[in-house]
SERO-4910 file (N, C-alpha, C, O; in steps of 0.05 Angstrom, whole numbers):
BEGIN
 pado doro    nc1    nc2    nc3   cac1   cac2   cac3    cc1    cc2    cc3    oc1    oc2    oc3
  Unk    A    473    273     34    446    263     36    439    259     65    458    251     79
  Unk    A    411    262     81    404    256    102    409    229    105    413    210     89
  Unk    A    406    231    133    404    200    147    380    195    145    361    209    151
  Unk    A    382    165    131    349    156    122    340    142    151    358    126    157
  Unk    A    319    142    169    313    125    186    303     88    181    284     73    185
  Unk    A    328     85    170    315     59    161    329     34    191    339     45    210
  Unk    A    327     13    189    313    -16    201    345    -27    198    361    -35    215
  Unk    A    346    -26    170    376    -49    168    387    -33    138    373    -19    124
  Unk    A    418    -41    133    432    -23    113    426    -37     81    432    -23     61
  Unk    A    412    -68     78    401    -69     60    377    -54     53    373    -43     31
  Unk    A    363    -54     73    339    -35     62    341     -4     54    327      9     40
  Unk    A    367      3     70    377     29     61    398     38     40    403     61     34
  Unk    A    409     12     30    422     14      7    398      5    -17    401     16    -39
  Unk    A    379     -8    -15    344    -11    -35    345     18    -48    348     28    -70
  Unk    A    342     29    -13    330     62    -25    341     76    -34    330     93    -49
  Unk    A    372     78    -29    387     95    -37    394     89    -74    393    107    -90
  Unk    A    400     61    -80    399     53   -108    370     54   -125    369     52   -150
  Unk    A    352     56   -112    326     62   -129    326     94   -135    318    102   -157
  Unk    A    334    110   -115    336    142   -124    356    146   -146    349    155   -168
  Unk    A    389    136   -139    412    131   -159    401    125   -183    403    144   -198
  Unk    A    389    105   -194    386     89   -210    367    101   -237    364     96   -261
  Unk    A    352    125   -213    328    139   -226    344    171   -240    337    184   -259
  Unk    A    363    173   -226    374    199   -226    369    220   -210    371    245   -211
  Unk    A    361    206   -195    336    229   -170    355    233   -139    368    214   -130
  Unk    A    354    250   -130    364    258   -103    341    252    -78    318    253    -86
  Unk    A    344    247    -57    320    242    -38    327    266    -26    349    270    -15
  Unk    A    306    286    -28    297    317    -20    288    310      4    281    288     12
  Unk    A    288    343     19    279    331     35    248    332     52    243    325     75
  Unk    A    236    340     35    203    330     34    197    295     25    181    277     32
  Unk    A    219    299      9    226    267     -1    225    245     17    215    222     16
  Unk    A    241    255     36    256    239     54    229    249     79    219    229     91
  Unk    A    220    273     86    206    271    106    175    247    103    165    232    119
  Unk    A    167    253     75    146    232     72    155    191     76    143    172     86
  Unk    A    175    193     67    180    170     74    188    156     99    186    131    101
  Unk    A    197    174    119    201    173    143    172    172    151    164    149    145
  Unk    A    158    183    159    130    178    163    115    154    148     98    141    159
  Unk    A    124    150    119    110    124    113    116    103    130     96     89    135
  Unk    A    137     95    141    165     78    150    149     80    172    129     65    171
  Unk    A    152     92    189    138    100    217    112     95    221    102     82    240
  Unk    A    102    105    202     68     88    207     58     67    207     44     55    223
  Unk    A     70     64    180     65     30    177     24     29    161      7     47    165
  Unk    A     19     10    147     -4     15    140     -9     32    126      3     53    124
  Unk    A    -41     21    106    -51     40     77    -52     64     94    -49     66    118
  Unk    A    -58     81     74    -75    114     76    -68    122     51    -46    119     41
  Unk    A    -88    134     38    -90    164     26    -73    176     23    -56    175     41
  Unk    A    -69    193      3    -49    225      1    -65    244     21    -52    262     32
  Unk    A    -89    242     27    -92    266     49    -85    246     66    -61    244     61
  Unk    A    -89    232     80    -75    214    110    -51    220    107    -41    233    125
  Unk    A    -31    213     80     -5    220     96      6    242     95     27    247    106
  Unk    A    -11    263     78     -3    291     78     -4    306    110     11    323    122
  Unk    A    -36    287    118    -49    296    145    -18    293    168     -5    310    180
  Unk    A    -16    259    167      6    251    187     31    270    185     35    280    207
  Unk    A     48    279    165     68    286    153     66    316    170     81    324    187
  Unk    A     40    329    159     38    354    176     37    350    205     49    367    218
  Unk    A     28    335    216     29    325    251     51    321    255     55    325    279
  Unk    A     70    313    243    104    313    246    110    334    248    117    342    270
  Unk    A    111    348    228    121    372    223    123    384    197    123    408    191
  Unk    A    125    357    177    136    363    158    116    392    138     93    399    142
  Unk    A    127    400    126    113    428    109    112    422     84    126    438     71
  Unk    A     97    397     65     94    387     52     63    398     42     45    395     59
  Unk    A     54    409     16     35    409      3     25    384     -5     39    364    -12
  Unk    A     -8    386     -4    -26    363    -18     -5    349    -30      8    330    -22
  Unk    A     -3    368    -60      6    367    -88     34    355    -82     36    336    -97
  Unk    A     50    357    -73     77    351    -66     67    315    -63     70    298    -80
  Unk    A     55    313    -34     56    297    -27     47    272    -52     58    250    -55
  Unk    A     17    285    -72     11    266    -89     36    263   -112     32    243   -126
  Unk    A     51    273   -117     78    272   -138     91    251   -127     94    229   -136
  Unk    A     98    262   -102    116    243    -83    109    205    -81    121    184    -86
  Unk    A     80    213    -72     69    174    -76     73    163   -101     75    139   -103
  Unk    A     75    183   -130     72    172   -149     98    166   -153    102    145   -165
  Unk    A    122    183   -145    149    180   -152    148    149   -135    155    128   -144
  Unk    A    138    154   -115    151    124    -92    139     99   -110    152     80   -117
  Unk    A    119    103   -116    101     76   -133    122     69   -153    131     46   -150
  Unk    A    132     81   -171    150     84   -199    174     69   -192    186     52   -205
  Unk    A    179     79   -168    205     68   -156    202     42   -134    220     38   -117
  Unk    A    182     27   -135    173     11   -120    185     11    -86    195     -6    -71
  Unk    A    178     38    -83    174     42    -43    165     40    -40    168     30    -17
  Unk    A    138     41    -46    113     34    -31     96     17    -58    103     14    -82
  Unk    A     68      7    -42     60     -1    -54     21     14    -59      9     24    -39
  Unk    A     10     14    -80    -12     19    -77    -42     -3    -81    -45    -25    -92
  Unk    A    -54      9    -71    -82    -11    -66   -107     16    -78   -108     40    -73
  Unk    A   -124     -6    -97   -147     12    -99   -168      0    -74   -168    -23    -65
  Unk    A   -188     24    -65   -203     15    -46   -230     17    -51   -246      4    -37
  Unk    A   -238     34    -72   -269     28    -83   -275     25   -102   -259     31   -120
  Unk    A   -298     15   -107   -300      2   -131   -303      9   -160   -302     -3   -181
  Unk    A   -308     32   -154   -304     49   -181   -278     59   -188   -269     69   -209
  Unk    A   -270     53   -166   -225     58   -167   -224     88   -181   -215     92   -204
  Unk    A   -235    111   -159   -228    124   -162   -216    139   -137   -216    163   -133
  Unk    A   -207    123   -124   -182    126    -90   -169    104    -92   -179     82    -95
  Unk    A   -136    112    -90   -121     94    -77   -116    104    -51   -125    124    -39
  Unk    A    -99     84    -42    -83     76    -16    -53     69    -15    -43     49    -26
  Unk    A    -42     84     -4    -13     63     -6      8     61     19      7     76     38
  Unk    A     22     45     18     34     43     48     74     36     35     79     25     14
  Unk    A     88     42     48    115     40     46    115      8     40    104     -4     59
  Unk    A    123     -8     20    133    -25     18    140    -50     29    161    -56     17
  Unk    A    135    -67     44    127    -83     73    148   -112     56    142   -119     33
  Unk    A    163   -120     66    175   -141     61    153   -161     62    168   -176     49
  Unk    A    136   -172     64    118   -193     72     90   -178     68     81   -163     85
  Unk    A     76   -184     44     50   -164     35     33   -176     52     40   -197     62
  Unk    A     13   -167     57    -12   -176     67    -42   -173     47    -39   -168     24
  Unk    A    -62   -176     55    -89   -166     41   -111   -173     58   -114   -190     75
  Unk    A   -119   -162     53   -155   -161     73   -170   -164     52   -160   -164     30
  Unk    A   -202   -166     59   -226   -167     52   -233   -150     63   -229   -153     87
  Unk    A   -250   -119     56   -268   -110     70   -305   -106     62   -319    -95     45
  Unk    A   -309   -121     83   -340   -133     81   -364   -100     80   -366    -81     96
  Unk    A   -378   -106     54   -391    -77     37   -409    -83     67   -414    -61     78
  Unk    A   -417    -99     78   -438    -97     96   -436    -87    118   -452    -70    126
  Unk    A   -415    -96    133   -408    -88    165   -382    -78    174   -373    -74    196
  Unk    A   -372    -77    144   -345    -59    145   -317    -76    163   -296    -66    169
  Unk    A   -325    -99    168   -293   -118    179   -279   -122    169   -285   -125    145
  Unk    A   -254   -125    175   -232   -126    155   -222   -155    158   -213   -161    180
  Unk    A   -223   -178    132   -219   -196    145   -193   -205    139   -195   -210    115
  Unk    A   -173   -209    145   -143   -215    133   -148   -245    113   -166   -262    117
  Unk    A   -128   -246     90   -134   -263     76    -93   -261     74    -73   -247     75
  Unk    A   -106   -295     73    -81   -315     75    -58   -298     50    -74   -291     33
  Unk    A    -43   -294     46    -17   -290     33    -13   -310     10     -9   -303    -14
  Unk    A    -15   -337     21    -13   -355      2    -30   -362    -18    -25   -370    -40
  Unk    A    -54   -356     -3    -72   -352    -27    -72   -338    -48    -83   -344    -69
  Unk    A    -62   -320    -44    -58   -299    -72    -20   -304    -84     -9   -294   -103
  Unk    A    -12   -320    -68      7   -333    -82     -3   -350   -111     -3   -350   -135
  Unk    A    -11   -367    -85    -28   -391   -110    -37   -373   -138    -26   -377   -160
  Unk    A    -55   -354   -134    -66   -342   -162    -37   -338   -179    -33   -346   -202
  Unk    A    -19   -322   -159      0   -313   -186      8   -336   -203      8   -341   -227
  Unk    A     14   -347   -185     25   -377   -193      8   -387   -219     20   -397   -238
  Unk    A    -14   -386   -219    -34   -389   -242    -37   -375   -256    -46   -382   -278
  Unk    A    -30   -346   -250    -28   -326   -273     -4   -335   -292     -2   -338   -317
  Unk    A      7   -338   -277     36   -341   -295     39   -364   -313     50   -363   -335
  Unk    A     24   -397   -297     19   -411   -310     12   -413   -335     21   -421   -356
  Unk    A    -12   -398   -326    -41   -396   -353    -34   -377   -381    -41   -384   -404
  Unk    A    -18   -349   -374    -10   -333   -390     11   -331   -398     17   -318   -418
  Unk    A     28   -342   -382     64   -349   -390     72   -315   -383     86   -302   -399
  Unk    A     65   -308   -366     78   -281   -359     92   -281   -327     91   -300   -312
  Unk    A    105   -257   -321    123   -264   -294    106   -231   -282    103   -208   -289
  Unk    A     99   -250   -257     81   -226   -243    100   -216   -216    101   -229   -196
  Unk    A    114   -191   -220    137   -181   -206    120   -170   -181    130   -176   -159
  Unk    A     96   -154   -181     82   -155   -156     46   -155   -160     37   -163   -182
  Unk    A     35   -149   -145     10   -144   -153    -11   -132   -125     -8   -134   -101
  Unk    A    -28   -121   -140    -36   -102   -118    -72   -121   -112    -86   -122   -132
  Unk    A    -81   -131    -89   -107   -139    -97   -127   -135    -75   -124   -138    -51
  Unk    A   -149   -128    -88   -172   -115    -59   -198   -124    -57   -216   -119    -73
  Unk    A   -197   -137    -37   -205   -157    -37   -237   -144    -20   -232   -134      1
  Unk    A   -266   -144    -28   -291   -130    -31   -307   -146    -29   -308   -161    -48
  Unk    A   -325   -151     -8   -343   -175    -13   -358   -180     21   -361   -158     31
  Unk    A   -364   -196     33   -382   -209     50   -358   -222     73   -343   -241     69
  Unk    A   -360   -209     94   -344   -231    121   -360   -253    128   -384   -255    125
  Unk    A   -339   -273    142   -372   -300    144   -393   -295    161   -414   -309    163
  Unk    A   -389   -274    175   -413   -278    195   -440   -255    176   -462   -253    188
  Unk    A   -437   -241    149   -453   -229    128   -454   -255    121   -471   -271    129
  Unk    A   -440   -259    109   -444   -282     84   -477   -302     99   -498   -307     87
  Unk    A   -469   -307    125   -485   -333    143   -507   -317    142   -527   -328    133
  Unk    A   -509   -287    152   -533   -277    155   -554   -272    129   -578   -276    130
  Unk    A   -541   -264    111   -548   -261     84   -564   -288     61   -580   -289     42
  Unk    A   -546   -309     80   -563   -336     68   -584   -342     90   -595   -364     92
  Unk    A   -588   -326    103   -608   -337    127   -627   -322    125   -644   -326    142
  Unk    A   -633   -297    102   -641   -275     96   -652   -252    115   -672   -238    115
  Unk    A   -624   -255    134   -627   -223    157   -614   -201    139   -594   -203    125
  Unk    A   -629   -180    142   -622   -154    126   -601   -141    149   -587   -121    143
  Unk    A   -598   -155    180   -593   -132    193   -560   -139    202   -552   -162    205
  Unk    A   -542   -111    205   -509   -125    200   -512   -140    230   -493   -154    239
***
């Protein structure tokens, strides 16, 4: 098997037991997409990372690449985000020890980071309220930054 470019040998024994586990070998389109996920860092698209992947080098089809995100999702390497609201585009980014989430504002397009803990708290209530165990969760967060929100109650149309 290639040398995975990973960080630390837990994270590279993660990946190596999530392929094991699946019965799957990490190919090496396999392995080039994830190298590039790893490396980038941050959402994108199957065309973004097909795009990036080819700027490497890698010789990876669309179609490859969309199999590939779906295998990584299945196997929790990465994670995905829907980004509009009809949820017909995701997003996904390699797997981040420490999740994050934004707001992005329909009006002026800012991205506003939202606390971590806050969407702790919810699970925490999910789980309360429904007696279920929420192992991850994906959430996208669509709406008004404060400086819309202020203009919008002040009734300026303009961003």
């Amino acid at each position: 098997m290639s040398s995975l470019p990973l960080y630390d040998s837990a994270e590279e024994e993660n990946i190596r037991a999530a392929f094991q586990d699946a019965g799957l070998r990490i190919t090496p389109q396999r392995l080039a997409l994830l190298r590039v996920m790893r490396e980038q860092g941050g959402f994108q698209d199957a065309e973004g990372w097909h795009r990036l992947a080819h700027l490497r080098g890698a010789d990876l089809s669309l179609a490859t690449v969309y199999r590939t995100l779906a295998l990584f999702k299945a196997l929790n390497l990465v994670e995905g985000r829907i980004v509009e609201t009809d949820q017909e585009r995701e997003e996904y980014r390699y797997r981040a020890r420490q999740e994050s989430y934004t707001l992005t504002c329909k009006r002026c397009g800012a991205i506003v980071p939202v606390e971590p803990d806050i969407v702790e708290v919810f699970r925490a209530e999910v789980t309360r309220r429904l007696g279920v165990t929420v192992i991850t969760a994906h959430s996208c967060f669509v709406g008004y930054c404060a400086a819309c929100t202020a203009a919008l109650a002040a009734g300026s149309d303009q961003p």
